[in-house]
N, C-alpha and C positions, 0 to 999 in steps of 0.2 A: 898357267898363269892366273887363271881364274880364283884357286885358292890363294896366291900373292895378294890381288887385290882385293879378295872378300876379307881376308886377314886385315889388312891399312885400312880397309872401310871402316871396321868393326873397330878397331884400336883408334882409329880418326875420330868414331863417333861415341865410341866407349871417353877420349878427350875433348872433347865438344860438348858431352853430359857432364865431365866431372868441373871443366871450366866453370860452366854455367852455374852447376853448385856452387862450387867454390866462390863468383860471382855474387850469387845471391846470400851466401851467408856472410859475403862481406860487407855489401848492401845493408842487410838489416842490423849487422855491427854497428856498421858507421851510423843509421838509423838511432839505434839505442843511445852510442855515444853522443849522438848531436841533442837528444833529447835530455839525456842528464846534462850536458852541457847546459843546454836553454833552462834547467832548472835550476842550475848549478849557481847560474846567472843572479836568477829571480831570486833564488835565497840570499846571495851579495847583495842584491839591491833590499832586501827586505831587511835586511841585518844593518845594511848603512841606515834607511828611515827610522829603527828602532834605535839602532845608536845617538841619532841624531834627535829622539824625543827624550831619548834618557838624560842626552845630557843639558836639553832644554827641562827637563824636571828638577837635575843637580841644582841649576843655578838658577830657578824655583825656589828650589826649599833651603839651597846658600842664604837666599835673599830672607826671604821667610823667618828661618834661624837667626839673623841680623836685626831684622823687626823687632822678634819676640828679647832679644836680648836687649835693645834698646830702650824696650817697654818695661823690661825686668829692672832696669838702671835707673828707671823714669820712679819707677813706685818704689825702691829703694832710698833715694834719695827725698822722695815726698814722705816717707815713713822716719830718715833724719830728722829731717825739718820739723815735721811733726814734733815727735818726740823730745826735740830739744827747745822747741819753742815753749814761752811761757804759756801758763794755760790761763789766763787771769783775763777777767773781763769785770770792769763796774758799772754798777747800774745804778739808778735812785731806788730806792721803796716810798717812805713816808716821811713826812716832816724832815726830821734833819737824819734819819737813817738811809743809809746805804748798803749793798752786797756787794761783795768781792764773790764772783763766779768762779770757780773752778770747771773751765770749759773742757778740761781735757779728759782724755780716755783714763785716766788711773787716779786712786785715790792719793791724795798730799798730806804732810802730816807736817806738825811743829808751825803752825800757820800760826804767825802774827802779823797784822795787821793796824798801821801806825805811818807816823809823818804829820807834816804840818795842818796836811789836808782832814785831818781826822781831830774830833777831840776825846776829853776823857782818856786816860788809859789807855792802850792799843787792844784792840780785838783779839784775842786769843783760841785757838785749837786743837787739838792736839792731833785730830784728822780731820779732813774735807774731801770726803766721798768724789766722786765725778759726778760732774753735772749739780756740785752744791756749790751750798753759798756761805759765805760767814758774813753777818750782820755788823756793821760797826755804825760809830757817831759821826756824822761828816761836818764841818767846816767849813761850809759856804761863807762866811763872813765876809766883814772888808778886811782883809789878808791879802799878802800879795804872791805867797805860795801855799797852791792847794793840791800839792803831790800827796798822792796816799801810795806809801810804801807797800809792798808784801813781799814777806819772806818767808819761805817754807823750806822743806827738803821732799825729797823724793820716796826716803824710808826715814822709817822713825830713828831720831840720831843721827842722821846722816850729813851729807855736807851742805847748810845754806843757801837756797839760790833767793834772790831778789829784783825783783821786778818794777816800776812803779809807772803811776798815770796821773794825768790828771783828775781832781774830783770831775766828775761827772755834771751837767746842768741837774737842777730839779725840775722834774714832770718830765 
């Protein structure tokens, strides 16, 4: 009976070593698993703060884009205005002469310059540069209207626009 039990010994402890492996390489399974887990983790939570800046950037540059389009709108409509506003400004000179300004960006053509405020003949041009002037006679008198007209166009030939102001004080 001696070889019975050294046999069950041996097969006992031949399954007592294989447990034990089998043990330990489940161990460090579970090990490995828990640790990609914990990473698994860490990367969800770094993906959701990421997500969470991106979409704090979106509605950043939403905003942003809203601004610049607003500002786009803003000097669109101040380049209207511009544009369509008259460009004319009077000044005195000397004695009884006056200038009609032509304040705006582009040059005006077919300028005549006339009304009750004015005497002599009306001022005539056939261009007026930007930033020039056409000289006329002014009409300070005892009169009870000293409107000086000005009419031009845009392009030589073109359609009439007309403006007008009061004469200006002298000095």
């Amino acid at each position: 009976m001696d070889i019975a039990v050294l046999v069950v010994s041996v097969v006992a402890a031949l399954a007592a070593v294989g447990s034990a492996v089998v043990a330990f390489v489940q161990r460090r399974d579970a090990q490995r698993a828990a640790g990609e887990a914990a990473r698994s983790v860490e990367a969800a939570e770094q993906s959701a703060t990421a997500a969470g800046r991106s979409a704090t950037a979106a509605e950043s540059s939403a905003s942003s884009a809203e601004k610049a389009a607003s500002a786009q709108e803003s000097l669109a409509e101040l380049a209207r205005t511009k544009a369509t506003a008259p460009p004319w400004r009077l000044a005195y000179r000397t004695g009884d002469t006056f200038s009609a300004w032509n304040d705006g960006d582009l040059p005006v053509f077919d300028v005549e310059v006339g009304g009750p405020g004015t005497l002599r003949s009306p001022a005539q041009a056939e261009r007026v540069d930007a930033r020039s002037a056409i000289t006329f006679w002014g009409n300070p008198g005892w009169i009870d209207d000293h409107t000086v007209i000005v009419q031009w166009s845009s392009e030589p030939g073109g359609v009439t626009q007309t403006w007008s102001q009061p004469l200006p004080p002298k000095g």
